[in-house]
N, C-alpha and C positions, 0 to 999 in steps of 0.2 A: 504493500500500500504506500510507505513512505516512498519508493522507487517510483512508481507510478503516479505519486503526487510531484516529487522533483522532476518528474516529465513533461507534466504538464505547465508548469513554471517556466522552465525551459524553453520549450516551445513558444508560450508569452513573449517572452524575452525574447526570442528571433523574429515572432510577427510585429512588434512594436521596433525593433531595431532595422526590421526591414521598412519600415512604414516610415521612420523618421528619414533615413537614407532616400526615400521619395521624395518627399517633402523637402529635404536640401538639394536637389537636383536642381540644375538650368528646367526652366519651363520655355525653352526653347527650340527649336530642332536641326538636325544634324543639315538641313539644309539651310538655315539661317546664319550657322557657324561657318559655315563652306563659303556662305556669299561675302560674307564680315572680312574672312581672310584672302579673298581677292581683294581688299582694298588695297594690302599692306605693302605694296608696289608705289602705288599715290601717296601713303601715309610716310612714305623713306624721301617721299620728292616735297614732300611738305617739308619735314624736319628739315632737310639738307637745306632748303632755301632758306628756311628760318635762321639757322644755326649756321651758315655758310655760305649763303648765295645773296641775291640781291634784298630778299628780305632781314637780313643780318643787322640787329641794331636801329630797322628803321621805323618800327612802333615806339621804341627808345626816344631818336632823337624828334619826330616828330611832334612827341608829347613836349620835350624837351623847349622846340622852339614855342609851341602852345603855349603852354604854363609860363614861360620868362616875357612874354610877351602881353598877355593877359592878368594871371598873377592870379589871386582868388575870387571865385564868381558864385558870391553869393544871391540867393534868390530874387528877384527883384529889382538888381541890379542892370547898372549898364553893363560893365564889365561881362555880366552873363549874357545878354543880349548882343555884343558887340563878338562875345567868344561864338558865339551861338553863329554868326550870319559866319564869323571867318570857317568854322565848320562846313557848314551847308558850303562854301567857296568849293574846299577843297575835298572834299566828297565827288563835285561834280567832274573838279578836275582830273580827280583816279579814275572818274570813269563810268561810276557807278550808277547803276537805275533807280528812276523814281527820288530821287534827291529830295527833300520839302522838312518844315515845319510843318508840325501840328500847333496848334494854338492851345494853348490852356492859362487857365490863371494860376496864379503863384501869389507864394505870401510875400512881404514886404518890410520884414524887420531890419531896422536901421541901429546899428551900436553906439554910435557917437562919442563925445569922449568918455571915458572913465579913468577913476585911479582909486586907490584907498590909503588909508595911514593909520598904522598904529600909533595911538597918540599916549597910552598907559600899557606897560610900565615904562618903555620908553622908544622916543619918539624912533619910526620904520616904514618905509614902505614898503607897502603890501605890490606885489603882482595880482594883477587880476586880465580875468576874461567874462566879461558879460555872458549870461546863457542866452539863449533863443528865444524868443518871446516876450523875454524879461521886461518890465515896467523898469522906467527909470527913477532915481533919484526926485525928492523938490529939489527945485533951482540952490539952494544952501547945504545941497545935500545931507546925509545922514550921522549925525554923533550920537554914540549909544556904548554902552558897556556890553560888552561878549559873555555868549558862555558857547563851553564846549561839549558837541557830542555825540557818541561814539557810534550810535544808531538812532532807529526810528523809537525802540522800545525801552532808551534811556531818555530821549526825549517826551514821550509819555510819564517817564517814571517823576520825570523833573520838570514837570510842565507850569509848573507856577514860579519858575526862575526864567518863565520866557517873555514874559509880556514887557512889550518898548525896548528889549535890546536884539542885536545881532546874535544869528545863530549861527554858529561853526559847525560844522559836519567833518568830521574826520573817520570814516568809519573803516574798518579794517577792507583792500582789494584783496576778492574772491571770485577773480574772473571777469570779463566788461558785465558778460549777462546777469549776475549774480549780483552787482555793487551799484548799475549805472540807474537802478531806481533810485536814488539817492542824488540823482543830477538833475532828474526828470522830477521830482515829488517831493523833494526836501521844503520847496517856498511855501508848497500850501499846507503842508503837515505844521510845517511855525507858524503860518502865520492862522493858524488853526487857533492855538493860543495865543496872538496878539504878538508873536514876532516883527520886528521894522524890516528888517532884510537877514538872508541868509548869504552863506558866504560857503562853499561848497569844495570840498576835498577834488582833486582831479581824480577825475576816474583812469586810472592807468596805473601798470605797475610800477612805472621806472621815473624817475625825472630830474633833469640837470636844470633844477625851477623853470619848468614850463609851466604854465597855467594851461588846463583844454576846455575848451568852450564845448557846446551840443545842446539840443533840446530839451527844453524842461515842459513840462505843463503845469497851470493852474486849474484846480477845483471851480465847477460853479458857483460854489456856496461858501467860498473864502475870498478874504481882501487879498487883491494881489498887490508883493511885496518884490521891490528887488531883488534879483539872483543872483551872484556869478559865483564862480572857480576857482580856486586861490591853486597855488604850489602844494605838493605833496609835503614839501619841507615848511612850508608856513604853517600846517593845517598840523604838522606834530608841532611844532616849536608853541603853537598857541594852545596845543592840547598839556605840553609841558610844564608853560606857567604856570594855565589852571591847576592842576595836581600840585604843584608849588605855592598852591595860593594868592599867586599873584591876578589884583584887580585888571579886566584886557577893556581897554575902551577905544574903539573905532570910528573915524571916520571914512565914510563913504559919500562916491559920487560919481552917478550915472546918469547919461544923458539917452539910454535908452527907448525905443519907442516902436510898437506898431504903426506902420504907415498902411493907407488902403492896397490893397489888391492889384496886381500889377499881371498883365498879359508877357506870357513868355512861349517858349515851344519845345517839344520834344525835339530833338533831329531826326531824322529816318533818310536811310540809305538801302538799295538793295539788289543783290543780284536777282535777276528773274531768273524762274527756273523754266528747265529745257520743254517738260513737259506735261509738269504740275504745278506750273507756276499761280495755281489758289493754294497750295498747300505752302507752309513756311515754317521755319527753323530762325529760332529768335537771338540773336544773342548783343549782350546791353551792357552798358555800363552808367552813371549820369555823370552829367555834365557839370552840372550847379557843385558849390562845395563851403564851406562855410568863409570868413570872411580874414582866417589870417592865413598865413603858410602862401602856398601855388595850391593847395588840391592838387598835387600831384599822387600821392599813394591813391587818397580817396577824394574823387574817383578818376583821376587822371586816366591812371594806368587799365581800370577795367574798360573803362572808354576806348581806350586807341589800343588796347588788343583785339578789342572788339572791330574794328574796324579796320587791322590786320587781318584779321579771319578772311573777311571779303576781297580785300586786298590780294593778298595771297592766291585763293583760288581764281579770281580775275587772273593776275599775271601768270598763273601757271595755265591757263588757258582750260581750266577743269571748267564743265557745266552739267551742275549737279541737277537734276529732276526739278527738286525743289525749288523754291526760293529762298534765300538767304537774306535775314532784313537784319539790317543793324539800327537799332535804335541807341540814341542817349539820351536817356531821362532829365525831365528837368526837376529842381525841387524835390531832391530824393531828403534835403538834409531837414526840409520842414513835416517830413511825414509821408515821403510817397507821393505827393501831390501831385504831380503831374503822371506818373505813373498810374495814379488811381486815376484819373479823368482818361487815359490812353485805355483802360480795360474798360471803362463805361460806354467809351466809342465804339470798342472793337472785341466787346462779347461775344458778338454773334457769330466773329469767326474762329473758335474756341474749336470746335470740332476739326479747324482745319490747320492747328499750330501741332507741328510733332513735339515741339518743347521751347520752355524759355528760357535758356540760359541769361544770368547775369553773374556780374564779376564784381564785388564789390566789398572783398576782405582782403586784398592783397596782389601783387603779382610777382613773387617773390618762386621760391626753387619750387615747381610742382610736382605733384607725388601721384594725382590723380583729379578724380573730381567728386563731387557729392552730389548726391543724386534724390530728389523725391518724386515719388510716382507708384503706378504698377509694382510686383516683384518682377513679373514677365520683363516689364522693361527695366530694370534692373539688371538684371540678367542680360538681356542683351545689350548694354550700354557694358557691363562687363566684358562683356565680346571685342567690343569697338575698343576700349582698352587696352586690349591687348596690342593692338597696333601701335601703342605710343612704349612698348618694352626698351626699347631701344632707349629711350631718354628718362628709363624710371617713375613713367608717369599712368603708370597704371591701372592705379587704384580705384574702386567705387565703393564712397562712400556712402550713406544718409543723408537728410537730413539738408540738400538742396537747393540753393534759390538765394533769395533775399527780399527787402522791402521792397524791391520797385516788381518784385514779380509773383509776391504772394498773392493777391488776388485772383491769378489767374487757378489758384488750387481750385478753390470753388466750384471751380465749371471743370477740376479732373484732369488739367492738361498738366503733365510735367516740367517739373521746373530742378533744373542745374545749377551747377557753379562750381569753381574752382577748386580743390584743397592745395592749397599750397603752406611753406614752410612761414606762416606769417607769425610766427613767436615773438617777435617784436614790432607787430601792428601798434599795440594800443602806447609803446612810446610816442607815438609819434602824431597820432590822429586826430583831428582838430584841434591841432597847435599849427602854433609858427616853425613848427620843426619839419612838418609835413612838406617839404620840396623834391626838387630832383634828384638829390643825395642821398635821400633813402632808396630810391631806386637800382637797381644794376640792370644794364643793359641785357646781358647772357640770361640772365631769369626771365625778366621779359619775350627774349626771342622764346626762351620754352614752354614759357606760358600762351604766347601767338600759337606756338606748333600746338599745341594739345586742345588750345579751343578751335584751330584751324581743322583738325581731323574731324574732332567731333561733329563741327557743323556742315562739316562736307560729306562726309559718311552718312549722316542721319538726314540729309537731304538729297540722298543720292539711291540711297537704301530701296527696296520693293515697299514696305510699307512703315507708316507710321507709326509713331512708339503708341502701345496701348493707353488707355484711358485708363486712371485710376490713381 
């Protein structure tokens, strides 16, 4: 009986271990595998040009003359509008089809000046960086005593040490995702309790006193109070005193301000395809970037690899089925904005997008891409992977996309993006340290070849990535 009972256990165990071994299989077929690996002929004529031939360094320097020329093009701005038409110039001059803005509205926050001063225990300037949205200072600006602290739920604990002074926010970084509520929801948590302004730890892990600026929001139901971002090193030095006991009293002053609503556009470029040119393969980066640095990291460089892509197979003379659209978003740093008004226009043709890539974490050593969608197309985006072995780029991740191309989940269509080696993103991201210098040329050409494959393969491909 025991023999016969450890038999049937047994057996269990083979049918559940067969079954899982199912279940991690490609949900693909041995004929889709077969068609992936004829590309890999194309995909060695991609790399070589990226990495060696004429396209060698020239999404690099292009960005290069961009950014030095232009500088930061915040929303609203002329600088964006004026970066905006020398785009659309030079789109038409590579070549490319259907060249245009779209028209959408954008927000319109103006910085103005700012400064602040530790005036107790003694006399300091503060760095700062206004946040997004922020209200400004009265004209006499702000003097008030500080206090410091460390979270959301010490600030509860201590909430009647807040009313009429400056709030410090210092809280321990654990990741951007994990900490940057604290850049976004710090003013209206203070001034929940009658805080005058807060003064906000930089979200990043590193800093040679950069201040970083970014988006905050205010609550409906609270006064809104000045923002900004001090140094990593000021936000301990003031958390130090206080533990020291020392009295912190600050002045501030900001000339911040909402101004109305300003018309700006997406850019769109595209190859048309040979002979599916309704169906299209998306790949994006934006344009708009906040208001110090170049916007070169973010989003320079997801821009003009995106715009390599097209580039690339143009001059290799590929014409892939599909069409190939490159868009740059405008107004990615006020919330998507113009990306969200580009999917209100163009839901309808949701069934006919195989996928959206955008690039907007880095364009640094890449290892692979990330991916959300289907497992099927998963799996075959693993496929298409395989073509990029050669330059260690691999991999498919999760977890795919970004803000200018989330919306499009909704409606099922898949959305990409890069993994790259970006470990030292967030030094660097909406500050003034954001220029060409973070940049390397060589990373870039392989980040061109790996968004170049993909979008040439997946527009070239028998059919469209599944829905899901």
């Amino acid at each position: 009986v025991k023999n016969m009972a450890f038999l049937h256990i047994l057996i269990l165990i083979i049918i559940v271990i067969s079954q899982c071994n199912v279940i991690g299989q490609p949900q693909i077929s041995q004929k889709f595998v077969d068609e992936i690996k004829d590309y890999q002929d194309i995909a060695n004529k991609i790399i070589e040009y990226s990495l060696n031939g004429t396209g060698q360094n020239q999404s690099y320097n292009r960005l290069a003359t961009f950014v030095d020329k232009y500088g930061a093009r915040v929303a609203g701005s002329e600088e964006l509008e004026d970066a905006i038409d020398y785009m659309l110039d030079r789109l038409r001059v590579d070549g490319l089809d259907n060249v245009h803005g779209e028209e959408v509205n954008v927000t319109h926050w103006v910085r103005g000046n700012e400064w602040a001063q530790l005036l107790i225990p003694r006399m300091y300037k503060i760095s700062i960086l206004g946040l997004g949205s922020s209200i400004g200072t009265p004209q006499d600006g702000i003097i008030a005593d500080a206090v410091v602290m460390r979270s959301f739920d010490e600030l509860d604990q201590r909430k009647d040490e807040v009313r009429d002074r400056i709030v410090i926010f210092n809280p321990t970084y654990r990741g951007y995702g994990n900490t940057v509520q604290y850049r976004v929801d710090s003013a209206s948590k203070a001034a929940k309790y009658g805080a005058k302004a807060t003064l906000i730890r930089t979200i990043a892990p590193f800093s040679i006193y950069t201040p970083h600026t970014g988006m905050q929001r205010y609550d409906k139901d609270v006064l809104k109070i000045p923002t900004a971002c001090i140094t990593i090193e000021d936000a301990n030095m003031f958390d130090r005193l206080e533990l020291n006991g020392e009295r912190l009293r600050i002045q501030l002053y900001m000339e911040a301000k909402d101004e109305s609503p300003r018309i700006s556009r997406n850019t769109v470029a595209e190859l048309t395809g040979s002979s599916l040119p309704d169906e299209v393969v998306v790949v994006s980066g934006h344009m708009d970037s906040w208001d110090v640095g170049q916007g070169a990291m973010d989003d320079g460089g997801g821009a003009f690899i995106s715009w390599q892509a097209l580039s690339t197979i143009k001059a290799l003379g590929l014409k892939p089925k599909r069409t190939i659209r490159l868009i740059m978003w405008t107004d990615e740093e006020g919330g998507g904005i113009g990306s969200q008004q580009y999917y209100e226009l163009h839901k309808k043709e949701a069934n006919n997008i195989s996928i959206m890539f955008e690039s907007d974490e880095g364009v640094f050593t890449p290892y692979g891409i990330q991916f959300t969608g289907a497992s099927e197309g998963k799996d075959m985006m693993k496929e298409i992977g395989k073509l990029l072995t050669a330059i260690n780029a691999s991999e498919v991740y999760d977890r795919g996309g970004g803000t200018d191309v989330a919306w499009w989940r909704s409606e099922k269509v898949p959305t990409g993006s890069i993994a790259n080696h970006n470990e030292d993103y967030f030094w660097y991201h909406h500050s003034n340290g954001d220029t060409m210098d973070v940049l390397n040329p060589h990373q870039m050409n392989l980040c061109s070849a790996v968004w170049t494959v993909y979008a040439y393969v997946l527009a070239d491909m028998n059919e469209l990535l599944p829905r899901g």
